[in-house]
C-alpha positions in Angstrom: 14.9 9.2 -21.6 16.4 9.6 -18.1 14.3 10.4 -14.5 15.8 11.5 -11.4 13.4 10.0 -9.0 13.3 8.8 -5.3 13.0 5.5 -3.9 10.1 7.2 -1.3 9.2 9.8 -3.5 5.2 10.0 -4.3 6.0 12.3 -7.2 8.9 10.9 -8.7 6.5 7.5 -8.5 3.7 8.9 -10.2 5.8 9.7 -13.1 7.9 6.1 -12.9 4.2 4.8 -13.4 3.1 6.7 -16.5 6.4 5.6 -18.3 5.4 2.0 -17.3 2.1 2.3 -18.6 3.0 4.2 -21.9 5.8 1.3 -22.5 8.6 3.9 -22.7 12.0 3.2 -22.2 14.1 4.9 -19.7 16.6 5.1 -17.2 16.6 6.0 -14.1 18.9 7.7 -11.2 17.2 7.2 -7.5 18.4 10.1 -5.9 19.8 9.4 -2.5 17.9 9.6 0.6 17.4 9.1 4.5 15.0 9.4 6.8 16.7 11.5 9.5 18.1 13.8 6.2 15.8 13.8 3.6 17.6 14.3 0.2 20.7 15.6 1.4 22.7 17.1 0.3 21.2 17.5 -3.1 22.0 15.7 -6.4 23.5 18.2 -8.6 22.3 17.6 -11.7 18.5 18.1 -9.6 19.9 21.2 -8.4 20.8 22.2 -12.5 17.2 21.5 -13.8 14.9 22.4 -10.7 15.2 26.1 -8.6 13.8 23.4 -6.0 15.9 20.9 -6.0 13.2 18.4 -5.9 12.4 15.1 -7.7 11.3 13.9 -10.3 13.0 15.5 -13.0 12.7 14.1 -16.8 15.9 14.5 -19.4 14.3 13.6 -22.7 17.5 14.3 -25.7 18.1 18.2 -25.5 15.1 18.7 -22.9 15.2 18.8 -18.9 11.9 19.2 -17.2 10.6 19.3 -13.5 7.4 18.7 -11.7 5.0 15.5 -12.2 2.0 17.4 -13.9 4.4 19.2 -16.3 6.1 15.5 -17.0 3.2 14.1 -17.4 1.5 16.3 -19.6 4.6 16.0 -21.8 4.5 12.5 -22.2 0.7 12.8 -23.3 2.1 14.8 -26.2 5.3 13.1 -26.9 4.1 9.6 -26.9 0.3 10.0 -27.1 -0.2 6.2 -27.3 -1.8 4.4 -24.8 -3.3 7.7 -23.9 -3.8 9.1 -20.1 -6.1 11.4 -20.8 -9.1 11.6 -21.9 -9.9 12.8 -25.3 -13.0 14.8 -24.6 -11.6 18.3 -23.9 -14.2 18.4 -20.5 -13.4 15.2 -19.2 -9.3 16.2 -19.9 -10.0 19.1 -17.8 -11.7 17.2 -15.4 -8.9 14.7 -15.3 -6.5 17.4 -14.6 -8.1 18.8 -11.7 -8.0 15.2 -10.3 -4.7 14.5 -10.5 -4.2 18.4 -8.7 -6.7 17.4 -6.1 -4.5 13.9 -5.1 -1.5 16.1 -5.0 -2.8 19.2 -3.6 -5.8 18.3 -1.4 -5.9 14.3 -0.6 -2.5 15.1 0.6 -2.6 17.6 2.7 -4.1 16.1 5.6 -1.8 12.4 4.5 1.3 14.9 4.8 0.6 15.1 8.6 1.3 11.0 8.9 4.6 11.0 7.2 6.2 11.3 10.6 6.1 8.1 11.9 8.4 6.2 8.8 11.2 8.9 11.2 12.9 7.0 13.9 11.7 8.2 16.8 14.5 10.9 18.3 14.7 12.1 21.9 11.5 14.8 22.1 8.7 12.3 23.5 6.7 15.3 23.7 7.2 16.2 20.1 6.5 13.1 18.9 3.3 12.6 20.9 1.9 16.2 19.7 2.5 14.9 16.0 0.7 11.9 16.9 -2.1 14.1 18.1 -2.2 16.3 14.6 -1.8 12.8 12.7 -5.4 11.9 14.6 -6.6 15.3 13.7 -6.2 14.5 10.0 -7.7 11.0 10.1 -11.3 12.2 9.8 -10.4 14.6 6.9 -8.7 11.6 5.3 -11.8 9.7 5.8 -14.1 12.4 4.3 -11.9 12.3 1.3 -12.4 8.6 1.1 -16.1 8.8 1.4 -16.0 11.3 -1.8 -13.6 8.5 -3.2 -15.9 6.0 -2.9 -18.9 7.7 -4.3 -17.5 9.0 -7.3 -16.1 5.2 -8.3 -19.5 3.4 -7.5 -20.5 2.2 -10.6 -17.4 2.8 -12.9 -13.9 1.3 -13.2 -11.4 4.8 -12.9 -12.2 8.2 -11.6 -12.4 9.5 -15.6 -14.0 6.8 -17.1 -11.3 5.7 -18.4 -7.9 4.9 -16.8 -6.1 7.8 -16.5 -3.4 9.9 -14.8 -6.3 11.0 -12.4 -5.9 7.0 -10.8 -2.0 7.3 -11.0 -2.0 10.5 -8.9 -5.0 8.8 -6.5 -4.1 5.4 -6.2 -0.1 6.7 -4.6 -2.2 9.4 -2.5 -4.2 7.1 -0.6 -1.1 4.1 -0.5 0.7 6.6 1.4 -2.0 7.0 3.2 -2.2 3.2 4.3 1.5 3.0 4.4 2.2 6.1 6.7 -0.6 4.1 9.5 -3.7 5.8 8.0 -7.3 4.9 7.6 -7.8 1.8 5.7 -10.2 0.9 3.2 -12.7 -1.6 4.4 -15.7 0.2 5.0 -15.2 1.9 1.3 -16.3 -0.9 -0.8 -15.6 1.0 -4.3 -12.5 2.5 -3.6 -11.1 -0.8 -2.3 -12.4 -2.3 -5.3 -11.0 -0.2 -7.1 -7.5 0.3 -5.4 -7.1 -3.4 -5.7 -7.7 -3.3 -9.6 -5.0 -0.6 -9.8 -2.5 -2.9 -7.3 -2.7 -5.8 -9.6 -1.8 -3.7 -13.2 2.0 -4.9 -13.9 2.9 -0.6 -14.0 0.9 -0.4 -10.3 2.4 -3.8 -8.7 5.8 -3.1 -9.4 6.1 0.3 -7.7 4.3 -1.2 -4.8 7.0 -3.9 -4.1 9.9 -1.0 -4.9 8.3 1.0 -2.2 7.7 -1.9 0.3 11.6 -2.9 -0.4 12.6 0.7 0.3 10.6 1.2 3.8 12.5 -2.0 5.1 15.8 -0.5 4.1 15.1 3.0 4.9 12.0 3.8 7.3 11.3 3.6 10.8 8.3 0.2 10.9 4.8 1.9 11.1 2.0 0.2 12.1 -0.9 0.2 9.6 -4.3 0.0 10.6 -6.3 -3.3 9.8 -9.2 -2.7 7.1 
């Protein structure tokens, strides 16, 4: 089992944290990357498995694969124990459509932070008008907290059961807090339930791998106090 993942990459996480939790064994090639050049130029053997060119990508024996949904539903069926979906063919489906909705939806409005981990170049004025769409997106993020918080009052995970559906969540909204975003204090079940994630050995690891990377790699972002 080898993944081609990123040392900043949300989506190459997700998947480094479903192998973690399933207990599989793999290697791993971190793809190289810079903040003023993204992932440039492009690993080749990426380039061989994904028209995209984009991270993660999962080498399993005689199988390459690309995209995190399509790796993790994979690894459901190849090593089905511990499981990360639910069993209940509803709740599955429901599952799914979380772990979309944290990549698709939650996102969206997160994407328009990223930004500020850039170093700063010479157009002020550019900079500033990003700042403006990054205040724009704040109250969408916080809208998507509020849902957040209401589905997790009164249960553990987002499925009932730990799931892919946190995986996919739980790395949407620590971008969120790590690109300078809302934080979580007035969302009593969603911190609650962020901080149960943050201390699972899979969870805690990736954190500190991220936190290492941004003082290597990112321009310092201020994050907003809870």
């Amino acid at each position: 089992m080898h993944l081609y993942s990123g040392l900043l990459s949300l989506f190459g996480r997700k998947v480094e944290i479903a192998l973690r939790e399933k207990g599989v064994p793999y290697t791993c090639t971190m793809v190289p990357f810079s903040q003023t050049a993204g992932y440039a130029p492009k690993h080749e053997a990426v380039l061989a498995a994904n028209p995209k060119g984009q991270v993660p990508v999962l080498v399993d024996g005689d199988l390459t694969i690309y995209d995190s949904t399509v790796i993790l539903e994979y690894l459901e069926d190849a090593y089905p124990e511990p499981r990360l979906y639910p069993r209940d063919a509803k709740r599955r489906a429901m599952c799914r459509l979380a772990e979309l909705e944290a990549g698709e939806v939650l996102l969206a409005p997160v994407r328009r932070l990223m930004f500020r981990t850039e170093p700063p170049g010479p157009d002020t004025a550019g900079r500033e008008q990003q700042e403006r769409d990054a205040a724009a997106a704040e109250p969408l993020i916080i809208a998507s907290h509020d849902k957040l918080d209401q589905r997790l009052r009164g249960v553990e995970y987002l499925c009932g059961e730990f799931s892919v559906a946190d995986i996919a969540t739980f790395l949407t909204v620590l971008y969120t807090i790590r690109n300078g975003g809302p934080g979580l204090g007035r969302h009593d079940h969603l911190r609650l339930w962020y901080e149960l994630l943050a201390a699972r050995p899979a969870f805690s690891g990736i954190i500190t791998e991220i936190a290492e990377a941004d003082r290597a790699l990112s321009h310092p972002v201020e994050r907003k106090p809870d």
